[in-house]
C-alpha positions as CSV (number, residue, x, y, z in Angstrom):
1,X,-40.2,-96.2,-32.5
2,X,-37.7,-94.4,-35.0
3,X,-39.7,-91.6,-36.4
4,X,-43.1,-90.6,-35.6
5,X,-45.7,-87.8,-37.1
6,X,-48.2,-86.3,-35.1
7,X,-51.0,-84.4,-36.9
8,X,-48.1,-83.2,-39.3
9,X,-49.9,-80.7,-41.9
10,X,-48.0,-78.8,-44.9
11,X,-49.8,-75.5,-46.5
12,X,-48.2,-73.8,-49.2
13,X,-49.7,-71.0,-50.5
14,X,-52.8,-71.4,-49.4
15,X,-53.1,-75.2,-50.2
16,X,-52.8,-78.0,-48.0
17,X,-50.3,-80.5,-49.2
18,X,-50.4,-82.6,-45.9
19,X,-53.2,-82.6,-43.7
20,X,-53.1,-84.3,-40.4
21,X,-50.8,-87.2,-40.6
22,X,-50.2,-89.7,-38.3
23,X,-47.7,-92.3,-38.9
24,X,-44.7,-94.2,-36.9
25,X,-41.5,-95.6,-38.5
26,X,-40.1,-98.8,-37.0
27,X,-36.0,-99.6,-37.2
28,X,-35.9,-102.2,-39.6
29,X,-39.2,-102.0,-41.9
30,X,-39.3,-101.4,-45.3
31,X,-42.6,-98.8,-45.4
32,X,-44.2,-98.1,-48.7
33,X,-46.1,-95.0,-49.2
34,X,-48.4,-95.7,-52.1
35,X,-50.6,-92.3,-53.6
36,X,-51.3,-91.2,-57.1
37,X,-49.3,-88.7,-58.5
38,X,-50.2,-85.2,-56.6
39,X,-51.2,-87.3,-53.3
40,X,-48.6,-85.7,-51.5
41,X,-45.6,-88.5,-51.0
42,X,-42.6,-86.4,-52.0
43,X,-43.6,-83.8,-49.3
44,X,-43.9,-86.4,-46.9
45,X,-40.8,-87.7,-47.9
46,X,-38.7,-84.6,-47.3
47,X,-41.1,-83.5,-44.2
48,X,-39.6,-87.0,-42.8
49,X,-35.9,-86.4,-43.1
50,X,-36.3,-82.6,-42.7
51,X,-35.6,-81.1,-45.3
52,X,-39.0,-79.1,-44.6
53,X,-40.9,-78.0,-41.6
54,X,-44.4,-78.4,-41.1
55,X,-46.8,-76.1,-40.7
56,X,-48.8,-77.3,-37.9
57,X,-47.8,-80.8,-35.7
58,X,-44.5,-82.3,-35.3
59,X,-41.8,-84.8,-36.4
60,X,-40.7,-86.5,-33.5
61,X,-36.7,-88.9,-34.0
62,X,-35.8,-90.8,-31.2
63,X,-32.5,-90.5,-31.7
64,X,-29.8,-88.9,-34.4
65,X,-30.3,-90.7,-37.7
66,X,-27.9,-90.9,-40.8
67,X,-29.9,-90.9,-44.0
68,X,-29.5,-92.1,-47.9
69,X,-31.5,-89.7,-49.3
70,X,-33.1,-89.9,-53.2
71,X,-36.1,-87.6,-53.6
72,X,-37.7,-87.5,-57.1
73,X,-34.4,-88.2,-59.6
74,X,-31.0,-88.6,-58.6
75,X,-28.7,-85.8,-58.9
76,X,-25.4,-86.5,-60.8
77,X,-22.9,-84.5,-62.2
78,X,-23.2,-86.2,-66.0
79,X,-20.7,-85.3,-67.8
80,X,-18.4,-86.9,-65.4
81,X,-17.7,-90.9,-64.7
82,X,-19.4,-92.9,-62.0
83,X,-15.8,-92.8,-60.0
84,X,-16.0,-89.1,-60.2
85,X,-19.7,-88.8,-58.5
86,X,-19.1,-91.6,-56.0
87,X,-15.7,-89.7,-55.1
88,X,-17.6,-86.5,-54.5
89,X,-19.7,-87.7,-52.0
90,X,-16.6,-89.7,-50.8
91,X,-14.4,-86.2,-50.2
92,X,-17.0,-84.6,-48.2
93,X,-17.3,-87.7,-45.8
94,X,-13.7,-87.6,-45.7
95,X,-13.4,-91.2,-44.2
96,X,-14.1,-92.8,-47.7
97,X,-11.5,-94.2,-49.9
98,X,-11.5,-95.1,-53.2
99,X,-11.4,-99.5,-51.8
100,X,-14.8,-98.4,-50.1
101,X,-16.0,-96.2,-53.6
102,X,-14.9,-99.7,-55.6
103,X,-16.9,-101.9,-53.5
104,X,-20.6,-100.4,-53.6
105,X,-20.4,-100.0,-57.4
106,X,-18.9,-103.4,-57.6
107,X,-22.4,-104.8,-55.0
108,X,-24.1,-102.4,-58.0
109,X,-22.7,-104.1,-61.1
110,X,-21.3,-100.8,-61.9
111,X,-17.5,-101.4,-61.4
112,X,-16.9,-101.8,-65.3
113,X,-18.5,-98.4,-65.7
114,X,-16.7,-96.8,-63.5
115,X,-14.6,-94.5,-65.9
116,X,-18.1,-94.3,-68.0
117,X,-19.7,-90.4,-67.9
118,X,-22.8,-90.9,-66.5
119,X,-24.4,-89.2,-69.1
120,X,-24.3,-92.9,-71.0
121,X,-25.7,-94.7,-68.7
122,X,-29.3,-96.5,-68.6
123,X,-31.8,-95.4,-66.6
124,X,-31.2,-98.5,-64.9
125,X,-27.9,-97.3,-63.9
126,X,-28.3,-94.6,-63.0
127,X,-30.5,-95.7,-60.4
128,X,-28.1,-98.1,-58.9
129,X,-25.5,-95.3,-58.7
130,X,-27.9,-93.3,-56.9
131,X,-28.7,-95.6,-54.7
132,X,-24.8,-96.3,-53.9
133,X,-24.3,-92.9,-53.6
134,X,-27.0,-93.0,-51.2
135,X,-25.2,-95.8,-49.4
136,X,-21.9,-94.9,-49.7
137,X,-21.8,-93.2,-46.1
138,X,-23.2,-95.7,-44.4
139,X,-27.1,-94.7,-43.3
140,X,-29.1,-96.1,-41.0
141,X,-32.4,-94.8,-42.9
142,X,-32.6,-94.7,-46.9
143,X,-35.3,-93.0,-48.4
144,X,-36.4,-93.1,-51.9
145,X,-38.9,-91.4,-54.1
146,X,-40.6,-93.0,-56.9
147,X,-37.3,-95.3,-57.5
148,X,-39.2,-97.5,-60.4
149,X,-40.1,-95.2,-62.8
150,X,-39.0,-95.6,-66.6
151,X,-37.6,-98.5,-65.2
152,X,-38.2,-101.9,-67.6
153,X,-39.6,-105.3,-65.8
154,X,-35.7,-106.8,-65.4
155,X,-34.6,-103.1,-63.5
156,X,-37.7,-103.1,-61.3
157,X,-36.6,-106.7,-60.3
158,X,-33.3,-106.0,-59.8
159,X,-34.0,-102.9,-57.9
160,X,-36.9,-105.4,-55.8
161,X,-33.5,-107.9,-55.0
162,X,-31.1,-105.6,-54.2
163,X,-33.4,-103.3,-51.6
164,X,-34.4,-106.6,-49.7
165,X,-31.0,-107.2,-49.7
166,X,-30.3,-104.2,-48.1
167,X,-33.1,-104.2,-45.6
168,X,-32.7,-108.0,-44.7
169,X,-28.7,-108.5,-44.6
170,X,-28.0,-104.7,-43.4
171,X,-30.5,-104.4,-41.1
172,X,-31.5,-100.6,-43.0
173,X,-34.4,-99.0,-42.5
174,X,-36.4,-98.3,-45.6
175,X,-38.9,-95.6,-46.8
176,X,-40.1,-95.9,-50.6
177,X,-42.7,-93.8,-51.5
178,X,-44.3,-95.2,-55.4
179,X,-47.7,-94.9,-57.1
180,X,-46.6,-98.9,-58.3
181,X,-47.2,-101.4,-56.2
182,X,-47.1,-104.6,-58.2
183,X,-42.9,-105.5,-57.5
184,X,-42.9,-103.5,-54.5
185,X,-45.4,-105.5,-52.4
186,X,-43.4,-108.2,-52.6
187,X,-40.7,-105.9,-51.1
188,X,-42.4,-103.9,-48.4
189,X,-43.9,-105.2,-45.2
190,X,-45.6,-102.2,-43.9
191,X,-48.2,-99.9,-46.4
192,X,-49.3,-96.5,-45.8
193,X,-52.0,-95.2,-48.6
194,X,-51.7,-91.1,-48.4
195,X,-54.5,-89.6,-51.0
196,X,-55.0,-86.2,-51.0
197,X,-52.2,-85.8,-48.3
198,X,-54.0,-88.2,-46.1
199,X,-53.3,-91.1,-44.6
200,X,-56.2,-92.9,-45.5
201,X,-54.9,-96.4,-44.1
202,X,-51.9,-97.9,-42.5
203,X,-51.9,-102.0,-43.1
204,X,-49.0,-104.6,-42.8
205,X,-48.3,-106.9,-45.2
206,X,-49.5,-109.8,-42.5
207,X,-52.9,-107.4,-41.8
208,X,-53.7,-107.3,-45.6
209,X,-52.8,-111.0,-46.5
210,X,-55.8,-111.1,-44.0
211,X,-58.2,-109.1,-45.4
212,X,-58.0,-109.9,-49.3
213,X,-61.2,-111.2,-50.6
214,X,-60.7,-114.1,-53.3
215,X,-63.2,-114.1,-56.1
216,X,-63.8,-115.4,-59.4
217,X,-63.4,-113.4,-62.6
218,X,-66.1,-114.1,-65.4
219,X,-65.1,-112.1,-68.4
220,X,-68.0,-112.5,-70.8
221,X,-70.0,-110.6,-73.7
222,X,-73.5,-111.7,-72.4
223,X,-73.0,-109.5,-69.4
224,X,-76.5,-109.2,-68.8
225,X,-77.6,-112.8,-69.1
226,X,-74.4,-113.9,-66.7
227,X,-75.7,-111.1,-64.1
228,X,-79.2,-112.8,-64.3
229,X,-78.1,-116.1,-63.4
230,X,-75.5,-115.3,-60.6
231,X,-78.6,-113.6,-59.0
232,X,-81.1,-116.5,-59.5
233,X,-79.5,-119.7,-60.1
234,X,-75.9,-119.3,-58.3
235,X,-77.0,-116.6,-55.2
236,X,-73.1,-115.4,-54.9
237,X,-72.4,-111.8,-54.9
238,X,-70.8,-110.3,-57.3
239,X,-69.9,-107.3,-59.3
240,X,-69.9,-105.6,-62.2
241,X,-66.3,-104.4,-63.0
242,X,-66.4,-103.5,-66.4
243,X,-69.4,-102.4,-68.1
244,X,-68.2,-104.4,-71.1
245,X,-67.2,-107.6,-70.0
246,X,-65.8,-108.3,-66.8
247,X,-67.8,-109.5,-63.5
248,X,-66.4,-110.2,-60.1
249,X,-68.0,-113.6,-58.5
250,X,-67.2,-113.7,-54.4
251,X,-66.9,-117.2,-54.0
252,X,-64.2,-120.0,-53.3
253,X,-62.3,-122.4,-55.8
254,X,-64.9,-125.0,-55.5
255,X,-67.5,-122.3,-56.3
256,X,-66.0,-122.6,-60.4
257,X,-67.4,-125.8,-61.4
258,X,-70.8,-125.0,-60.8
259,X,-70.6,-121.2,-61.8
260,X,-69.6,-122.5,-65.1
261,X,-72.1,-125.5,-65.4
262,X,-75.3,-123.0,-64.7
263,X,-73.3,-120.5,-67.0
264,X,-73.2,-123.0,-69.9
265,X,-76.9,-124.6,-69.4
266,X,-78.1,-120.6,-70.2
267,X,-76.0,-120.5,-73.3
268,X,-73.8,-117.3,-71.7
269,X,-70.9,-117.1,-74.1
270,X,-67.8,-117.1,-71.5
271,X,-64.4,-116.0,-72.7
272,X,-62.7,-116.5,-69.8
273,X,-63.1,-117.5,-66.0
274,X,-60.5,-118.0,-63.3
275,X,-60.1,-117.9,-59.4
276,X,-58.0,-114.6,-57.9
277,X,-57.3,-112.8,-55.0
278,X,-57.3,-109.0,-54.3
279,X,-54.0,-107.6,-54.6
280,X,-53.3,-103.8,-53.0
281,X,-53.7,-102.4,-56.3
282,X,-57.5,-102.8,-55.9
283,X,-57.4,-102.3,-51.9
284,X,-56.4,-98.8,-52.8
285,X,-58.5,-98.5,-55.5
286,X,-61.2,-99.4,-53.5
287,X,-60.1,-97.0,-51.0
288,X,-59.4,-93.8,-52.8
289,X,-62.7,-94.1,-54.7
C-alpha cells in the first residue's frame, strides 16, 4: 500500500462532493480516475495529496511522500521565461541549480525556449513545463488533473510517451484523473470510474482486457428488417445502438460471413459491417447509465 481511502466523503455546503470512497494506491501504478465533468475527480485529487480534509473517513500514507502536484491548469508566472518559472521553484528547494533546471526542460523539448515568456508558448508547452516543474524536485508521487485538454492528437501522444516514460524508467507513481480515455488507456494500468463522487468500479487493465465483449457492428438504414433477421435467421444477440443506423451483433469473427450472407439474401441495404471489441469508453458508459 501507498495511499489508501476509507469511506472518504467531502460535503460542501450542504452537497456531497465525495461520498464513501474506497480506494488504495500502489507504489509504482499509473491510476486513472475517469468521471464526467462534475463527477468529483479534482476533489479527489486534492483530498489525496491533502490539500483538503474530509469530512467524514480518512486518508491513510504509509509513509512521508514527495509529490508533483498539477491540479486543473498549471500555474505560471507568464510574463516571465520558462528559466525564470523553473528557477522559482528551484530557489525554494534550494538544492537545485540551474545544470538540474537545464536538464528537465531539455528531457521536455523546452531548452530552446528557455529565455521564451511563457505567455507564447503552446498549450502544448505549457503542459510540459508544468509537468517539469512538477518534477523538478524530485517526487515520488505526481498527480495531474485533466492533463489532455485543448491538447491536439500529436500533444496527447507526446504527453502518453513521456508519462510512461516516467512511470516505467523512474519508477514514479502516477495519479491522472481525465474524462478521456482513448490515449490514456494505453497509459494507465489500473482504472477507477468515480460518478457522482462514487467509485462506481475499480478494474485493472489485465481485469478489463478480460471482460470486454467483442461484437460486430452493422451500420445499416433498414434497421428494422436487419433486427428481424438477427432474431429469426441468425439467433445472436444484439443491440440497437443508434435508433438510426447502428446495431451491435454479439458474436465472433467467424460469425461475419454468415451475418452478411442472411443480411444480403433479405435485401438489407448494409453500409458498413466490421468486428470490434469494447473499449473503456463504453464500459463506463455502460456503467454510469
Amino acid at each position: 500500500m501507498m495511499i489508501k481511502l476509507e469511506n472518504v466523503s467531502k460535503v460542501i455546503k450542504d452537497k456531497n462532493i465525495l461520498v464513501n470512497v474506497n480506494l488504495e494506491l500502489k507504489e509504482g501504478q499509473c491510476y486513472l480516475v475517469k468521471g464526467h465533468n462534475g463527477s468529483g475527480k479534482t476533489m479527489l485529487l486534492r483530498m489525496i495529496c491533502g490539500f483538503l480534509k474530509p469530512t467524514d473517513g480518512k486518508v491513510i500514507y504509509d509513509k512521508e511522500y514527495s509529490y508533483g502536484v498539477i491540479i486543473e491548469n498549471p500555474a505560471f508566472f507568464l510574463n516571465e521565461t520558462a528559466m525564470y518559472n523553473m528557477k522559482y521553484l528551484a530557489d525554494i528547494n534550494k538544492k537545485i541549480g540551474k545544470e538540474e533546471i537545464e536538464k528537465w526542460l531539455k528531457k521536455f523539448n523546452l531548452l530552446e525556449f528557455k529565455d521564451k515568456k511563457v505567455k507564447t508558448f503552446s498549450l502544448g508547452m505549457k503542459q510540459r513545463l508544468g509537468i517539469a516543474i512538477a518534477l523538478l524536485s524530485k517526487p515520488d508521487f505526481l498527480i495531474l488533473d485533466e492533463p489532455i485538454n485543448g491538447l491536439d492528437p500529436i500533444g496527447i501522444k507526446e504527453f502518453r510517451l513521456m508519462i510512461q516514460r516516467l512511470n516505467q524508467e523512474k519508477g514514479i507513481t502516477i495519479l491522472i484523473s481525465s474524462h478521456i480515455l482513448s490515449e490514456l488507456y494505453l497509459l494507465a494500468n489500473r482504472f477507477g470510474i468515480l460518478d457522482q463522487g462514487k467509485i462506481i468500479r475499480e478494474i485493472s487493465k489485465a481485469e478489463f482486457e478480460t471482460l470486454s465483449e467483442d461484437y460486430i457492428v452493422l451500420k445499416t438504414v433498414d434497421q428494422d428488417k436487419a433486427c428481424q433477421v438477427l432474431k429469426e435467421q441468425i439467433q445472436l444477440q444484439f443491440k440497437v445502438v443508434n435508433p438510426e443506423n447502428e446495431i451491435h451483433i454479439f458474436g465472433n469473427e467467424q460469425d461475419v460471413k454468415q451475418i452478411l450472407k442472411q443480411l444480403t439474401l433479405a435485401d438489407v441495404a448494409i453500409d458498413e459491417i466490421y468486428f470490434a471489441r469494447q473499449n473503456l469508453e463504453e464500459y463506463f458508459t455502460q456503467l454510469v447509465e
